[in-house]
C-alpha positions as CSV (number, residue, x, y, z in Angstrom):
1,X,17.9,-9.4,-18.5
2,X,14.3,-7.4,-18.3
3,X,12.5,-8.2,-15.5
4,X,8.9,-9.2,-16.4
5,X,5.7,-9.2,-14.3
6,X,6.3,-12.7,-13.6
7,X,9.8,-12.2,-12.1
8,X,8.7,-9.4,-10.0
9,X,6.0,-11.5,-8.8
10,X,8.8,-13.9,-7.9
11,X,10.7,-11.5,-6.3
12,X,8.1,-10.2,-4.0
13,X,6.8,-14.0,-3.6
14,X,10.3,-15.0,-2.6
15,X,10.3,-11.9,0.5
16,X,8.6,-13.5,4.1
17,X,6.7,-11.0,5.6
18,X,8.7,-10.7,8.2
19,X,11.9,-9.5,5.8
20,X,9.9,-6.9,4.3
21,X,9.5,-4.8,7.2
22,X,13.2,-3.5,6.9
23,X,12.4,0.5,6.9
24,X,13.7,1.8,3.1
25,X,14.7,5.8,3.5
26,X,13.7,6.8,-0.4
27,X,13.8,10.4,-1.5
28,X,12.1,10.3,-4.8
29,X,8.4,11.9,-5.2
30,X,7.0,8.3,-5.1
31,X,7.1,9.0,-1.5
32,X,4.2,10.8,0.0
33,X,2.9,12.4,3.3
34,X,-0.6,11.5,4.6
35,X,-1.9,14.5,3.3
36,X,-0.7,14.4,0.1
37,X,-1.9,10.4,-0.4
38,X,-5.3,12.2,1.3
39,X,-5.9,15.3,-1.2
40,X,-5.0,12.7,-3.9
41,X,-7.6,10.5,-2.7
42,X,-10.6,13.2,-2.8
43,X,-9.6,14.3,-6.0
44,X,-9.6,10.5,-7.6
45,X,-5.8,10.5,-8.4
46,X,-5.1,7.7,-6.6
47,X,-6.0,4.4,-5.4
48,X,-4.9,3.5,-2.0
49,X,-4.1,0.0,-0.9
50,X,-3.6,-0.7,2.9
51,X,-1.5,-3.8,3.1
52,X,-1.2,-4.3,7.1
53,X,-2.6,-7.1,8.3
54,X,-6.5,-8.1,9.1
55,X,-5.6,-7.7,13.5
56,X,-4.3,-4.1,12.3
57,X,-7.4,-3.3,10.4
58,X,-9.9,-4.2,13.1
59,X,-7.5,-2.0,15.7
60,X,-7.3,1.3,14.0
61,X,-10.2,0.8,10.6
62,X,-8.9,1.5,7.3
63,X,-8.2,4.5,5.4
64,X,-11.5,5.9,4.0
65,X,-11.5,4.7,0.1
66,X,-8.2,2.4,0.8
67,X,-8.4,-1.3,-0.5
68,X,-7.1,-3.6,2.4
69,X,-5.0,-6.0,0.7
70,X,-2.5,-7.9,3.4
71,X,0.9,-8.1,2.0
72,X,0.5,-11.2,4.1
73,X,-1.8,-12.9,2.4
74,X,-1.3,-15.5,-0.3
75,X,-1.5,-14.1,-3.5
76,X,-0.2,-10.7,-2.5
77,X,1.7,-10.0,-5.6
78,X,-0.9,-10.6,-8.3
79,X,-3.1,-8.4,-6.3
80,X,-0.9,-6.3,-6.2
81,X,-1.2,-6.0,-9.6
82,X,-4.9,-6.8,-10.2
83,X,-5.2,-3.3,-7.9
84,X,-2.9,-1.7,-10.2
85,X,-4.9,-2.4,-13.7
86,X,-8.4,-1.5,-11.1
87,X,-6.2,1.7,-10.7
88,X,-6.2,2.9,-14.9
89,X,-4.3,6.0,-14.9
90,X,-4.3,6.0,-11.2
91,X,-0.8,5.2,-9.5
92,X,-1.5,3.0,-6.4
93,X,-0.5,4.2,-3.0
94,X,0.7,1.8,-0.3
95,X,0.6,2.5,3.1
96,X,1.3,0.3,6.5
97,X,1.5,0.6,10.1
98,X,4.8,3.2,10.0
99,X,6.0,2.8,6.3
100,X,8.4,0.1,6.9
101,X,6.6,-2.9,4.9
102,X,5.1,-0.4,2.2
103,X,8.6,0.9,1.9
104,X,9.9,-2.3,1.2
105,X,7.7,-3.4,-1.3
106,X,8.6,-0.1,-2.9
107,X,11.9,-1.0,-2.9
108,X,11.0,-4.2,-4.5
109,X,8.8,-2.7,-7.1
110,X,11.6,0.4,-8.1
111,X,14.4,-2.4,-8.6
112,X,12.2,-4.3,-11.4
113,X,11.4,-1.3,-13.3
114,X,7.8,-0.4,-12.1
115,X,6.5,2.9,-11.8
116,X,2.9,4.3,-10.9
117,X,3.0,2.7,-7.1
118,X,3.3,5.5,-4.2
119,X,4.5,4.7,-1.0
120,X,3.1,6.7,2.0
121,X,5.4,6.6,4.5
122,X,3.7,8.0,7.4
123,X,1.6,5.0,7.4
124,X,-1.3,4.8,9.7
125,X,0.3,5.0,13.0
126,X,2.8,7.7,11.9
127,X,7.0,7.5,11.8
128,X,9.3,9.4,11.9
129,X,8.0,11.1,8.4
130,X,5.2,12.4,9.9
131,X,2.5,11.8,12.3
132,X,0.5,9.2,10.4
133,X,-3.1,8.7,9.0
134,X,-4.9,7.9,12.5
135,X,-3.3,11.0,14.1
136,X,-4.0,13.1,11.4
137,X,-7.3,13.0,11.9
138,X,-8.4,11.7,8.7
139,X,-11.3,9.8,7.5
140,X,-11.5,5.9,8.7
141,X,-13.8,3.2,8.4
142,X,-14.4,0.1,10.1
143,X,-12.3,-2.8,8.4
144,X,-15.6,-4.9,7.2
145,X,-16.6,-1.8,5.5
146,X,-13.7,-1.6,3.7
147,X,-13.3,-4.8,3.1
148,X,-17.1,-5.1,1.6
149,X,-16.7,-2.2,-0.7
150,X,-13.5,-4.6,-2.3
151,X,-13.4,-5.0,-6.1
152,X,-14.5,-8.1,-6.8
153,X,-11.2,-8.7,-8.6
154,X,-9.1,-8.2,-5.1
155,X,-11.3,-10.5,-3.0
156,X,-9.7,-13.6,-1.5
């Protein structure tokens, strides 16, 4: 059976929140450092899409040029994919608190077939990949900011 976009939605509709914080160890090149996601940012190679949660955002900001997107809100998956079509040629980046949720939603996305999604598995707060977006000293705005410069398209 092929999985379509509608049974990956399923999929990733049928996960609570709370399940897909299981850390995933991948090794492929769809895994990226802070850095990398960074460089790939500034030279317009990417999109970035920050799926913690709203209380996260307003603790630490957001990524400069990430779109938040909560993996917990309702009608995560479709934009998911609304970000990805916004994206073009882009491959969309997802990063977290410490790569745990991105990383399963990676896992998620690998298993039905999709390509052009980048986990960055240093998150914000840093793992054991590396020390994170926040630590690294990289760009960050406040969370209203970043939720104001949204797409129209990946608005709630």
């Amino acid at each position: 059976m092929t999985l379509t976009r509608r049974h990956t939605l399923t999929i990733l509709a049928a996960f609570p929140a709370q399940a897909l914080v299981t850390p995933v160890f991948a090794q492929s090149r769809d895994v990226w450092t802070v850095a990398e996601a960074f460089d790939a940012l500034l030279q317009d190679r990417i999109r970035l899409l920050d799926i913690r949660t709203p209380k996260e955002w307003q603790q630490t900001g957001v990524a400069k040029g990430a779109w938040p997107v909560s993996l917990n809100d309702k009608g995560f998956s479709e934009r998911l994919f609304a970000a990805r079509e916004l994206a073009e040629h882009r491959a969309v980046a997802l990063i977290c608190a410490t790569g745990g949720r991105s990383g399963s939603v990676m896992s998620s996305l690998r298993e039905a077939g999709y390509d052009g999604f980048i986990d960055v598995s240093e998150g914000m707060l840093g793992s054991r990949k590396g020390p994170g977006w926040v630590e690294s000293g990289l760009p960050i705005v406040s969370a209203q900011n970043a939720i104001d410069a949204l797409p129209s398209s990946l608005k709630l």
